[in-house]
C-alpha positions in Angstrom: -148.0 5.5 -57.0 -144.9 4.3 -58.7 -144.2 6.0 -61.8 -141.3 5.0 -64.2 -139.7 6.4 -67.6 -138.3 5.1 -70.8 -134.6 5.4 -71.3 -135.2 8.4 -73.5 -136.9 10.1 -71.1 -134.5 9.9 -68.5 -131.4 10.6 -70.8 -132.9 13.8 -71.6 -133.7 15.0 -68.1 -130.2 14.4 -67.5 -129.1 16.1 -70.7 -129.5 19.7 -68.9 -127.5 18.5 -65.7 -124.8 17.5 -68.0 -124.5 20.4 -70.0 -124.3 22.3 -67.3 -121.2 20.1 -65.7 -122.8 18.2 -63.0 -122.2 14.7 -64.7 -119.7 14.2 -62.2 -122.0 14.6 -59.4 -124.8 12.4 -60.9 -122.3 9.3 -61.3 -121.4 10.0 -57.8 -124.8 9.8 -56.8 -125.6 7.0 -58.6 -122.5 4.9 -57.6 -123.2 6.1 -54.1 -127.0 4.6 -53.9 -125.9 1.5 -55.4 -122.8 1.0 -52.9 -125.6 1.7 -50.4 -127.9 -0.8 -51.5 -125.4 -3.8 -52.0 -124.4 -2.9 -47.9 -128.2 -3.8 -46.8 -128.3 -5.9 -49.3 -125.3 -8.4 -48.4 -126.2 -7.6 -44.5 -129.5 -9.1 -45.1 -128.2 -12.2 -46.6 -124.6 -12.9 -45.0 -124.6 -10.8 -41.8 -121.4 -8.5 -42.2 -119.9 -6.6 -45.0 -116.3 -7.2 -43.8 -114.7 -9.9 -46.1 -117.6 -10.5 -48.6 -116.1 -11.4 -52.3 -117.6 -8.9 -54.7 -117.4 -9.1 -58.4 -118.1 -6.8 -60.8 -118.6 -7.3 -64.8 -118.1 -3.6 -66.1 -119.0 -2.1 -69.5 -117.0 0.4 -71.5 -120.0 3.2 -70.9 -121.2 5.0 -67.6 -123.0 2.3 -66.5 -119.7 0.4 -65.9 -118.2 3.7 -64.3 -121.6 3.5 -61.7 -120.5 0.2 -61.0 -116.7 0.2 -60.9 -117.5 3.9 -58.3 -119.7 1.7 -56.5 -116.7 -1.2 -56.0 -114.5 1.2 -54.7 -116.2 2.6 -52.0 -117.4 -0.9 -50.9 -113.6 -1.7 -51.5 -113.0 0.6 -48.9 -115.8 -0.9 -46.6 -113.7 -3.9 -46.9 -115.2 -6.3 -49.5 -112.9 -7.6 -51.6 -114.0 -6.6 -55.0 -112.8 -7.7 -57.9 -113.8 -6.0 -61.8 -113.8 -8.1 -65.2 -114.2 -5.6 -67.4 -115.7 -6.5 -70.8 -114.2 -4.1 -73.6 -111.1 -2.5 -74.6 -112.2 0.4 -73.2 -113.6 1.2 -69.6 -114.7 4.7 -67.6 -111.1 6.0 -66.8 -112.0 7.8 -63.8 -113.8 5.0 -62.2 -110.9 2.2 -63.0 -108.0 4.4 -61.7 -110.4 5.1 -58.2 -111.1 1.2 -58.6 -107.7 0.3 -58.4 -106.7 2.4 -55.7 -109.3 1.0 -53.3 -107.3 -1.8 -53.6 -109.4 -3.6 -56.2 -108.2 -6.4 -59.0 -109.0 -6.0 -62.2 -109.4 -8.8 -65.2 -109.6 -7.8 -68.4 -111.8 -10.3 -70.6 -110.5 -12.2 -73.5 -111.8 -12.3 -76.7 -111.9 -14.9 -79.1 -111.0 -17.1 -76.2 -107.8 -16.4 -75.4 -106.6 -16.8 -72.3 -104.0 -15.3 -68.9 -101.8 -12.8 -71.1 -103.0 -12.7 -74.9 -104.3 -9.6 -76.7 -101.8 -7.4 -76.7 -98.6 -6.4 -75.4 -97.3 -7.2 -71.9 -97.0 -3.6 -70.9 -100.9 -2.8 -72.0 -101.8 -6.1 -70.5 -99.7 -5.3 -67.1 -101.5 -1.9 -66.8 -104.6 -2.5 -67.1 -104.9 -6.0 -65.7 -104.4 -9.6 -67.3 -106.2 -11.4 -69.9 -108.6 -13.8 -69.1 -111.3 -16.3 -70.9 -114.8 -16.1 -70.4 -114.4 -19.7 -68.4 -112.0 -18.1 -66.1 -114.1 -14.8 -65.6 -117.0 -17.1 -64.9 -115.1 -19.1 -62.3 -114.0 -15.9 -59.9 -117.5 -14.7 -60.5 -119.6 -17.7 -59.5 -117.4 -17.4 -56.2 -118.3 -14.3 -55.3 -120.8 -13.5 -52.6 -122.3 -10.8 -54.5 -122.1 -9.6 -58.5 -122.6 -6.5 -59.7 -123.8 -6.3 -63.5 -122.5 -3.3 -64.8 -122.4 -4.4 -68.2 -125.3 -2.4 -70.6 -127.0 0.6 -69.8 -130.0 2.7 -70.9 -128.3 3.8 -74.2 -127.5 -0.1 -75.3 -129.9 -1.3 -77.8 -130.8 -5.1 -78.2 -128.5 -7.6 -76.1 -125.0 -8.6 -75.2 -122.6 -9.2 -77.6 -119.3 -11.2 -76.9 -117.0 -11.7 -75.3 -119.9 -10.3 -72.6 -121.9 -12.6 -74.0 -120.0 -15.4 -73.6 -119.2 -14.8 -69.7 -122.9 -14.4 -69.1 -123.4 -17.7 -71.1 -120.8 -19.1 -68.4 -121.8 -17.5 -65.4 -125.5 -18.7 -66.1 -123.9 -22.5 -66.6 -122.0 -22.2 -63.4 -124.9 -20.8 -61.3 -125.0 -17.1 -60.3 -123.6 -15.7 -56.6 -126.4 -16.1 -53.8 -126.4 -11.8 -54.5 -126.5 -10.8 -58.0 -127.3 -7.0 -58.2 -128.0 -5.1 -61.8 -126.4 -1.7 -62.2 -129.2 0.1 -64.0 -131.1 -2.6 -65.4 -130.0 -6.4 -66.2 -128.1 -6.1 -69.2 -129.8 -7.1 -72.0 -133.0 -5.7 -71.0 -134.6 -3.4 -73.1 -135.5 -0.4 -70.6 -138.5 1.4 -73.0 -140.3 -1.9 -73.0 -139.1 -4.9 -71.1 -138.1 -7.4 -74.2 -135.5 -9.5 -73.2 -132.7 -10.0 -75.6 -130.9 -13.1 -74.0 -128.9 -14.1 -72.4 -129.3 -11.8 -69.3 -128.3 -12.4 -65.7 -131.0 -12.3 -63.2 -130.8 -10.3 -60.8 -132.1 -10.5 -57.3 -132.0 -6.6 -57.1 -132.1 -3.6 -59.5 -131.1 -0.7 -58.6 -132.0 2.0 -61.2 -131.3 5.9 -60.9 -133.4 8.8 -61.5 -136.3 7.3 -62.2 -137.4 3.9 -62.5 -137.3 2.2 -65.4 -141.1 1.5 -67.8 -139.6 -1.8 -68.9 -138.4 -3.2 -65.5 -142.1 -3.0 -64.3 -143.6 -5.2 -67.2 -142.9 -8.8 -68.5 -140.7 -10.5 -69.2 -138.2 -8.0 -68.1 -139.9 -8.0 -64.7 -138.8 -12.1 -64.4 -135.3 -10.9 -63.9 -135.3 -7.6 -62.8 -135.8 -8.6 -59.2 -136.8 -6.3 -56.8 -136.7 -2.9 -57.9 -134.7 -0.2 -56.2 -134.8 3.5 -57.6 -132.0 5.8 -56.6 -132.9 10.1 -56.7 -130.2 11.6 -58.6 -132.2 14.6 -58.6 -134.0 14.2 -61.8 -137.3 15.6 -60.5 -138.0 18.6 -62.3 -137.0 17.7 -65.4 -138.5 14.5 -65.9 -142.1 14.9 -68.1 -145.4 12.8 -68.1 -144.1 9.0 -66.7 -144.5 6.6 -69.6 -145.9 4.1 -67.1 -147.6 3.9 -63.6 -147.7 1.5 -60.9 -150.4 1.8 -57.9 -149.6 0.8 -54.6 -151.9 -0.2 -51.3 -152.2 4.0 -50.7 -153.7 4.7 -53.8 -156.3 1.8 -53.8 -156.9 2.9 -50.1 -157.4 6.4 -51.1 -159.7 6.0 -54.5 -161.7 3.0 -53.2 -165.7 3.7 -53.1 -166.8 4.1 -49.7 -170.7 4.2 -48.7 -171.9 8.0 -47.1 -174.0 7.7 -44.0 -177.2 8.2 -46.9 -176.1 6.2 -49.6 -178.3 3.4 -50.8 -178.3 0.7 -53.1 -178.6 2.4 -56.0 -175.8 5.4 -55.5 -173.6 2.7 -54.6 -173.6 1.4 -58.0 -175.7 -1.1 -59.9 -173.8 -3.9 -62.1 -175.2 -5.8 -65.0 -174.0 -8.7 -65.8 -174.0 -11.2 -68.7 -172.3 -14.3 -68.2 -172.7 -18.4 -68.2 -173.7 -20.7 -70.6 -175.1 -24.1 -70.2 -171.3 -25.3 -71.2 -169.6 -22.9 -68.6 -172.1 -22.1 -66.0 -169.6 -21.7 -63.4 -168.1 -18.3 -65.3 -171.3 -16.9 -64.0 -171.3 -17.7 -60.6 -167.8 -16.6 -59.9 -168.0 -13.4 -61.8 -171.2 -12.7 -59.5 -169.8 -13.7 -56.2 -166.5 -12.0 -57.1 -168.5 -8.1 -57.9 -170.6 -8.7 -54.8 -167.8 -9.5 -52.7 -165.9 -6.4 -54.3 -168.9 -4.0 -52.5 -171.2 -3.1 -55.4 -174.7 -1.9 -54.4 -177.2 -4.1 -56.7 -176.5 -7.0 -59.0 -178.4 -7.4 -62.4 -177.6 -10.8 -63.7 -179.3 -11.5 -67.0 -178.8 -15.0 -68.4 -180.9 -18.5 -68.9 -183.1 -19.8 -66.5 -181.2 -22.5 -65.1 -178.0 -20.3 -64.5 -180.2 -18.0 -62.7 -181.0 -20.7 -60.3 -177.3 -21.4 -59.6 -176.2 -17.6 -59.3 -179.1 -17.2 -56.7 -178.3 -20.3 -55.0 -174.4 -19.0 -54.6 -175.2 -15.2 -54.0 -178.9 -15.0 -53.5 -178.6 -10.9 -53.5 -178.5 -10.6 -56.9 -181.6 -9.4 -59.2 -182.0 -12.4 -62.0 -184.2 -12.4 -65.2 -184.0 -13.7 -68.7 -184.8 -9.4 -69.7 -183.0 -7.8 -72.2 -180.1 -5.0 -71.5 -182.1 -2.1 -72.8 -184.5 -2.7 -70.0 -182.2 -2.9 -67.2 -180.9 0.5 -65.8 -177.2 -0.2 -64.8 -174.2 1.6 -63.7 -171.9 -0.6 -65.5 -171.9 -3.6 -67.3 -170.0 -7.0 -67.5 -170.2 -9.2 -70.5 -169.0 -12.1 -71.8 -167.2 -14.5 -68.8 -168.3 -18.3 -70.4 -171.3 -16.5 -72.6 -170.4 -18.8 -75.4 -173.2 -21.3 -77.5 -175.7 -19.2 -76.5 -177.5 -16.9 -78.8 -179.4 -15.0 -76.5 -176.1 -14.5 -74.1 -174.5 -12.8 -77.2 -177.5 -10.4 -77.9 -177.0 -8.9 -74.6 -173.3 -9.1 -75.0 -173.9 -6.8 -78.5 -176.5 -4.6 -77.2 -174.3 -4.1 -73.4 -171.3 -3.2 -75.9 -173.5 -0.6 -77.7 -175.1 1.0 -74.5 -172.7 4.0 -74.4 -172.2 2.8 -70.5 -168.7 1.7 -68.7 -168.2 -2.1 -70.2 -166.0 -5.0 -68.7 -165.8 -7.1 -71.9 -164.1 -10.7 -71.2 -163.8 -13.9 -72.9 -166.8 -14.7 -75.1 -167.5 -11.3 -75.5 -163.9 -10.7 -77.2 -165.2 -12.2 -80.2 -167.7 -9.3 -80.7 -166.6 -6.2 -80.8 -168.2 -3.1 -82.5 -165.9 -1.0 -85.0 -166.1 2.1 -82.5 -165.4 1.5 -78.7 -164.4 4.1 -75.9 -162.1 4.4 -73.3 -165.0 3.2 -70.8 -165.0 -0.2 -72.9 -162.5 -2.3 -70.7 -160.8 -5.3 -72.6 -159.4 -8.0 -70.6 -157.9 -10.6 -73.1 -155.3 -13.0 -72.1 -152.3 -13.1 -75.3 -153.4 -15.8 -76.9 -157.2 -13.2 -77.1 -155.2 -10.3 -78.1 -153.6 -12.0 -81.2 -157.2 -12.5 -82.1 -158.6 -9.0 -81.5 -155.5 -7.7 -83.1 -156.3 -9.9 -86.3 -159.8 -8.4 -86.5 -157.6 -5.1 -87.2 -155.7 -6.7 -89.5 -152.2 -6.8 -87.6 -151.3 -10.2 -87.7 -149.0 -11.1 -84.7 -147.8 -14.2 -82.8 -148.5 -15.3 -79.1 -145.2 -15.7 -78.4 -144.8 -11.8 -80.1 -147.0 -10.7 -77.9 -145.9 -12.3 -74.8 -141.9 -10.8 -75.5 -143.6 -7.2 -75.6 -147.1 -7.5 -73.5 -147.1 -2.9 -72.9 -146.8 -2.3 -77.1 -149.0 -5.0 -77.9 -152.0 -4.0 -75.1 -151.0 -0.1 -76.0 -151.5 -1.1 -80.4 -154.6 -2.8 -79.6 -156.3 0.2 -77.7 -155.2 2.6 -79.9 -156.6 0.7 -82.9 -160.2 -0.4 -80.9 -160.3 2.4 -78.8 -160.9 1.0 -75.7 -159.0 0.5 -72.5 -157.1 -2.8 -72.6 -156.2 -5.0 -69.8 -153.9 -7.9 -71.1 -153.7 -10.5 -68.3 -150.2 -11.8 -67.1 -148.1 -12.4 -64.7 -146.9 -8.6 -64.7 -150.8 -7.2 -65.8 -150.5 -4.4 -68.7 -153.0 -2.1 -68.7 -153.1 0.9 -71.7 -155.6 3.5 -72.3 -156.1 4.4 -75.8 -154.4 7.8 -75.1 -151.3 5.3 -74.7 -150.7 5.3 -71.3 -149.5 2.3 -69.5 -150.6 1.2 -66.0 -148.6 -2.0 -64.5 -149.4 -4.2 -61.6 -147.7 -7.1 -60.5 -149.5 -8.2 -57.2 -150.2 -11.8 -57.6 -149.1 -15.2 -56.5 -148.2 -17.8 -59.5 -151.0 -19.9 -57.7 -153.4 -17.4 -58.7 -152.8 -19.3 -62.6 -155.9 -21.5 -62.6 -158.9 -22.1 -64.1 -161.5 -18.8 -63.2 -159.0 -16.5 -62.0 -160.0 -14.4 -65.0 -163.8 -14.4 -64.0 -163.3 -13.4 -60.5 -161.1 -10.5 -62.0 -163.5 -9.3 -64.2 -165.9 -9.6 -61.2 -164.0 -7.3 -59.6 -163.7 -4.9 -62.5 -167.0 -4.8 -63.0 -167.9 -3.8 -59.6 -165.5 -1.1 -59.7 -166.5 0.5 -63.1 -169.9 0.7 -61.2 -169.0 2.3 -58.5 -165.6 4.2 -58.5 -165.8 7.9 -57.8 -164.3 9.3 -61.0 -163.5 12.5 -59.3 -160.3 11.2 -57.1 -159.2 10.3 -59.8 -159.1 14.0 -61.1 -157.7 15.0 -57.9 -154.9 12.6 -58.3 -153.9 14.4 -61.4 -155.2 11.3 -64.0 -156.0 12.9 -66.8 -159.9 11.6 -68.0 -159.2 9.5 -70.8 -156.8 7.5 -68.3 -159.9 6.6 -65.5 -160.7 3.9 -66.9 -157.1 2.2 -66.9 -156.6 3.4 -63.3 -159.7 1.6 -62.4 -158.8 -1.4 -64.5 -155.3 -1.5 -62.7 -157.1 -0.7 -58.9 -159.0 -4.3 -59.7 -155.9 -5.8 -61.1 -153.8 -4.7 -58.1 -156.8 -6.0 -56.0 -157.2 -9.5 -57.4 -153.9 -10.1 -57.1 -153.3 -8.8 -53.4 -156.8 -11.1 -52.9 -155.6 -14.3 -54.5 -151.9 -14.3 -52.8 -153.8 -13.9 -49.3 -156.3 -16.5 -50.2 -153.3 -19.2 -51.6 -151.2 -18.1 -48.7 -148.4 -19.9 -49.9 -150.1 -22.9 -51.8 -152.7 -23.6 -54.3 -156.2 -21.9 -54.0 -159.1 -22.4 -56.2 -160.8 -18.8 -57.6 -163.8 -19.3 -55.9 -161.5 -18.8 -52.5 -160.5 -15.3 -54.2 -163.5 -13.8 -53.9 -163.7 -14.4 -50.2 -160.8 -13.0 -49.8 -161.5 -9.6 -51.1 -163.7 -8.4 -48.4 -160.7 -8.5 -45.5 -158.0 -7.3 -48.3 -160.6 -4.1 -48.8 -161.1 -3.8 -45.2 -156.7 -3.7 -44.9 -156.4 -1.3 -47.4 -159.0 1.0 -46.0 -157.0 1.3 -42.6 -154.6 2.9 -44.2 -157.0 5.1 -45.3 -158.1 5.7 -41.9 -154.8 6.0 -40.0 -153.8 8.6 -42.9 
């Protein structure tokens, strides 16, 4: 499991280190792991370190000292590195061990003056000439690699200029074939992922001592790149992670497995209420996706000529026209295309009122009870959440909601109660206890038209039939199952629909097929552990 930390939180694990005099030795570590990482980094795309053009764009504050500490060592591996740094003022330490790796230093312009302006010739001679943003941007885009080192942790909202305006220029010229963000991309806010443009992207972020809650969620996650976390030694002082991230072992480890005397029924039993005569379709893949996912016993309760269609597709499930008080369930799923239809929606009411684990998609969005638990799970896209967020009188944007997706999806549980899973291309989920899950497994292709039934398919199977208990064991605290088992069917859909588009479009009835073999993967690893 990948767990990461707000800014705050990892500023005050450091704060003992640093009181106690070891700041030194955490900026060397840091500068270390990223001087590391840009070697396999630059290796992996050109070959050889030897002779590769680094720049560097360095801040006045630490971060600009990690990075300018980075550019000397591979200074000294034989890049030729080069720093334009952005204010007055730089890390002292790290420029003067800059400089004598053999390094060139720029100092940026403000107000657009160029080679020589801002001061005397002395100041300008010592610490480097004057340059414009133009200029800056010119050696950078011919670099094989860049290093942003401009913003750190502590910075709030985005660049300002003359940083700005480089970035503006570097963006206009095209960034290196490399670009590498010290930290996180500046700009980026590193508690929750808003983006306050304009903000390199980087190919690679390598963060240190924990990675960062914000570079795991949208939009920051668009230019974060792949992210890198470097051990400073942080460990034991850093408290509860303000988000998670599961990987393949955790879904191998906490995935229901049948016992040699399991049947049917201990397996799980899933009700589900979905389709309309406008969007019989949501029915069927809903249905084939939970049977696929390994669920013991379908109930599908829905109008006649629906049931025909979900027992023509996956003939295993139980149908009838009954009512939800009469059908004994594990679990139910409500809602995927249950729209026009008055009966759909009495089911939908009386499912969300049962006291049992509840999937609640699409057309059951639109009626929600006052009090919901934890075991509710919501699964709006942002364009749904603005609406359920309305019905609790915050009145917010799509495009609000979309530039902060983990405090939107964490305000909306805490104000319904339930679990919330807000679909995107980085999936948010929040418990109502405010923690954050984050999973980012899917393939763009995977955006089409019943991706969101086949996920709640999924879900629903899994609220059925996950064995709370690992859970416990893995330290989730109870209130948080049911996000873990909202992100475990997040992670899977995603890991399902990339294997099923392999590489080009797929339609979401080819997702559920896929889930079988991506189950059977991740339980080898269960296996050979």
């Amino acid at each position: 499991m990948i767990s990461a930390w707000t800014g705050r939180q990892i500023r005050a694990a450091e704060q003992p280190l640093l009181d106690a005099g070891h700041g030194d030795r955490l900026m060397a570590t840091a500068a270390q792991g990223l001087a590391n990482a840009v070697v396999r980094a630059v290796r992996e795309n050109r070959g050889r370190i030897y002779g590769a053009r680094l720049a560097v764009i360095a801040g006045s504050g630490n971060n600009g000292g990690d990075a300018l500490f980075a550019a000397a060592t591979l200074a000294r591996r034989g890049m030729s590195t080069t720093a334009v740094l952005t204010s007055a003022r730089s890390h002292p330490q790290a420029l003067a061990v800059f400089e004598k790796a053999g390094g060139t230093v720029l100092r940026l312009a403000a107000g657009g003056a160029g080679t020589g302006a801002g001061g005397d010739d002395s100041a300008a001679a010592a610490a480097g000439p004057f340059v414009t943003p133009d200029e800056a941007a010119a050696s950078c885009s011919r670099a094989d690699v860049l290093i942003d080192g401009i913003l750190g942790t502590g910075a709030s909202g985005g660049l300002r200029s003359p940083g700005k305006d480089l970035v503006e220029n570097i963006i206009a010229r095209g960034t290196p074939a490399l670009t590498i963000a010290c930290d996180l991309p500046s700009g980026v806010s590193a508690d929750t992922g808003e983006v306050f443009g304009p903000v390199l992207p980087a190919d690679l972020t390598v963060t240190f001592g924990g990675a960062k809650a914000g570079l795991l969620t949208d939009p920051a996650a668009e230019v974060a790149g792949r992210v890198l976390t470097v051990d400073i030694g942080l460990g034991p002082l850093l408290p509860v992670p303000e988000l998670r991230r599961l990987e393949p072992a955790d879904l191998a480890d906490w995935w229901p497995v049948p016992q040699r005397t399991s049947h049917k029924y201990t397996r799980g039993v899933l009700g589900i209420v979905a389709g309309s005569a406008q969007y019989p379709g949501a029915a069927l893949l809903c249905t084939q996706a939970a049977a696929a996912t390994g669920v013991g016993m379908i109930r599908y309760l829905g109008p006649q000529e629906i049931c025909r269609l979900v027992n023509l597709s996956t003939p295993e499930a139980v149908c009838s026209q009954g009512t939800v008080g009469e059908s004994r369930v594990q679990a139910w799923l409500v809602g995927p295309g249950a729209t026009g239809d008055r009966d759909q929606q009495v089911r939908v009411r009386d499912a969300l009122a049962s006291g049992l684990p509840v999937v609640a998609d699409a057309g059951a969005l639109d009626s929600l009870p006052a009090d919901l638990g934890p075991q509710v799970i919501l699964t709006p896209h942002a364009g749904e959440l603005v609406r359920i967020l309305a019905e609790q009188d915050v009145e917010v944007t799509r495009e609000q909601v979309e530039a902060s997706p983990s405090d939107f999806a964490r305000l909306a549980a805490g104000l319904t109660g339930a679990t919330v899973l807000l679909k995107g291309a980085a999936t948010v989920i929040s418990s109502p206890s405010g923690a954050l899950f984050t999973q980012d497994n899917a393939t763009p292709w995977l955006a089409t038209a019943g991706s969101g039934d086949t996920l709640a398919g999924i879900l629903g199977a899994l609220a059925a039939t996950v064995q709370r208990d690992r859970l416990t064991e893995a330290g989730l605290p109870e209130p948080d199952h049911w996000a873990a088992v909202a992100a475990m069917a997040a992670a899977v859909h995603g890991i399902a629909g990339t294997e099923a588009a392999a590489g080009g479009p797929v339609a979401a009835s080819d997702f559920g097929r896929a889930v079988p073999e991506t189950v059977r993967t991740l339980l080898e690893l269960r296996q050979d552990g």
